[in-house]
C-alpha positions in Angstrom: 67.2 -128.0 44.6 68.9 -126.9 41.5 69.4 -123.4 40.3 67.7 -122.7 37.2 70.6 -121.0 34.6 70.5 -117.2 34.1 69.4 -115.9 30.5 71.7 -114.8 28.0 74.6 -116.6 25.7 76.7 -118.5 27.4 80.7 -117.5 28.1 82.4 -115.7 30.5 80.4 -112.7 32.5 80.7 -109.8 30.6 82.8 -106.6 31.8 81.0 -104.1 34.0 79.2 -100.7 31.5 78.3 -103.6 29.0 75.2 -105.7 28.3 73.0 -103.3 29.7 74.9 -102.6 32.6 74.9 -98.6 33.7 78.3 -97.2 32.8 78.3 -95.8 36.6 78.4 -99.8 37.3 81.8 -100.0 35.6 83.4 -97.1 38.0 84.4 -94.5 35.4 83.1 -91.6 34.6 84.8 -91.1 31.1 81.8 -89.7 28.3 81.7 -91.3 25.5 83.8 -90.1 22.9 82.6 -87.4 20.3 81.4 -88.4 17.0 84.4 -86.3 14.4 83.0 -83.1 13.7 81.4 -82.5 9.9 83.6 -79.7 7.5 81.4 -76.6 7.2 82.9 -76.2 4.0 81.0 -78.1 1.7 77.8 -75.4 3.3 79.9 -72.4 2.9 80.7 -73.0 -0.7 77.2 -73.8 -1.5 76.0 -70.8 0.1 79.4 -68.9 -2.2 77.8 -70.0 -5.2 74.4 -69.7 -5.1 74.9 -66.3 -4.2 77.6 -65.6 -6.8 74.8 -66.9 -9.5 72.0 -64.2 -8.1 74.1 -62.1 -8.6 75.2 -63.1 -12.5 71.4 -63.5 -12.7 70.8 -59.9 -11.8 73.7 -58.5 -13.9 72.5 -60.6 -16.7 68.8 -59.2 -16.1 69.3 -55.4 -15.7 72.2 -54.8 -18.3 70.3 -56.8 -21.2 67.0 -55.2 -20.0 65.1 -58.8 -19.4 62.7 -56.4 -17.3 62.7 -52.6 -17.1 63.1 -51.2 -13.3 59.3 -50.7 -12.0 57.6 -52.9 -14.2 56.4 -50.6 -16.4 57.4 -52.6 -20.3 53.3 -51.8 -20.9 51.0 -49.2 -20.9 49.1 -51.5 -18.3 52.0 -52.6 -15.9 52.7 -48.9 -15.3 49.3 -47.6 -15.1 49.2 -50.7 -12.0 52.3 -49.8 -10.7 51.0 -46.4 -10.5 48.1 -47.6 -8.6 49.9 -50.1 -6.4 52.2 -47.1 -5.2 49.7 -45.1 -4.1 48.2 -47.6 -2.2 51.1 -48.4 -0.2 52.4 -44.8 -0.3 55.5 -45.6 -2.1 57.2 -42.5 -3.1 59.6 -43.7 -4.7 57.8 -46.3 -7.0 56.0 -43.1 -7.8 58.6 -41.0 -8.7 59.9 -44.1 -11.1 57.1 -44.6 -13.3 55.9 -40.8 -13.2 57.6 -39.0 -16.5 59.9 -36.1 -15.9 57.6 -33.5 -16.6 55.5 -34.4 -14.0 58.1 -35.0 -11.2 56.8 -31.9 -9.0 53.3 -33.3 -9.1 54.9 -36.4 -7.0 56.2 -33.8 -4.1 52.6 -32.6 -3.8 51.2 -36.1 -3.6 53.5 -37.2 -0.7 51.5 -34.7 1.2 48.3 -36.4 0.8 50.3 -39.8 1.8 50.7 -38.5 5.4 49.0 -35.9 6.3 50.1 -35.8 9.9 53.3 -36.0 9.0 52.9 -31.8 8.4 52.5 -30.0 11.8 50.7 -27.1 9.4 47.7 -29.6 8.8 45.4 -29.5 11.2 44.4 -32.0 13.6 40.6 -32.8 11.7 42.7 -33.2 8.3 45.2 -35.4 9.6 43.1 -38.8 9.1 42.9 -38.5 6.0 43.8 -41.0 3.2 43.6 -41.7 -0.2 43.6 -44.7 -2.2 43.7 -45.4 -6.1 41.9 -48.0 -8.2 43.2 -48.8 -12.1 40.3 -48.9 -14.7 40.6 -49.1 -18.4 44.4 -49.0 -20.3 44.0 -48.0 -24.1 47.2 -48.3 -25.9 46.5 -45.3 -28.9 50.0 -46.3 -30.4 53.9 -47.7 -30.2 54.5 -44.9 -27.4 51.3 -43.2 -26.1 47.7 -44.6 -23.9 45.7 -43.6 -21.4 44.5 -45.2 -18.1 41.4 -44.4 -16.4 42.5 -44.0 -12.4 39.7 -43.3 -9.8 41.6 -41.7 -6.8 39.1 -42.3 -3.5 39.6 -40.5 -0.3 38.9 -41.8 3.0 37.9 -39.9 6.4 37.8 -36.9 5.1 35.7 -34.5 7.6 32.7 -32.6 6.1 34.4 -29.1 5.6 37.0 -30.0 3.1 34.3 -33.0 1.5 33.4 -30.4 -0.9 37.0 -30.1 -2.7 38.7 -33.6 -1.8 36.3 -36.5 -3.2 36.8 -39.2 -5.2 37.8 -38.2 -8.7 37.8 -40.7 -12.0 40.2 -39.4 -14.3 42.1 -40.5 -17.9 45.5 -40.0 -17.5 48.2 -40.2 -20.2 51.1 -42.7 -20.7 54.0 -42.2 -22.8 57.1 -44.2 -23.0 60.2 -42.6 -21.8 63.7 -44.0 -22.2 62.0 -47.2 -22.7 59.7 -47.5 -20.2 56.0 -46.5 -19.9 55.3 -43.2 -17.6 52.3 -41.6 -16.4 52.7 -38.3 -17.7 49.5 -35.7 -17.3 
């Protein structure tokens, strides 16, 4: 009986490690050869330049003013930045976009930020928190307006409830170097 052909073109048997043959078929044990490694270069100076141009951008930003530090080129943005600082007990937003009259006022507040913070406080005063909500802005004119803030404080134990509760209050706003400050 004949023997029926094998599949595959036709030709001389190929070498051993091609056609589908494993390369441990072929007896070496050689990996293949790497692919040439990529230049990092083209990355790095992308990454050089992108952050050269922030920075232009922020030059370019602060020295022609494009936006005043804290946010505060309206009555309303500072009266919310106000707010927003108290909330997350940012001193330091506070300080920025409280005038320079009323400066010592923001030492006292930082108190009421963390209470527990103060080993004089004691222990039933040291839950205590406060947060602020922004009402109505009136801008009176170029360089003065008022915001009504409602300051709320939280866990407050029954004792001192009678002289820390939540107080709605018009405060002033004037514009100081430029910017607009709570100030009173």
């Amino acid at each position: 009986m004949p023997v029926p052909p094998l599949p595959g073109p036709p030709g001389p048997p190929s070498p051993p490690g091609e056609r589908g043959q494993p390369a441990s078929a072929a007896g070496t044990s050689q990996p293949a050869p790497a692919p040439p490694r990529r230049s990092r270069l083209p990355l790095v100076l992308g990454g050089v330049g992108v952050l050269a141009l922030a920075v232009v951008l922020v030059l370019v930003f602060v020295v022609f003013h494009v936006f005043p530090a804290g946010g505060t080129n309206t009555p309303t943005a500072a009266a919310q930045t106000f707010v927003d600082a108290v909330n997350t007990k940012d001193v330091n937003r506070l300080r920025g976009v409280t005038c320079s009259a009323q400066q010592g006022s923001v030492e006292a507040a930082q108190m009421l930020f963390n209470p527990a913070s103060r080993p004089d406080v004691p222990p039933e005063y040291r839950n205590i928190s406060i947060t602020a909500k922004l009402g109505a802005v009136r801008q009176t004119d170029a360089s003065h307006a008022s915001a009504t803030i409602t300051v709320m404080f939280h866990n407050v134990p029954p004792p001192a409830s009678q002289f820390l509760h939540d107080v709605t209050q018009d405060v002033a706003l004037v514009t100081e170097n430029g910017d607009w400050k709570l100030c009173g």
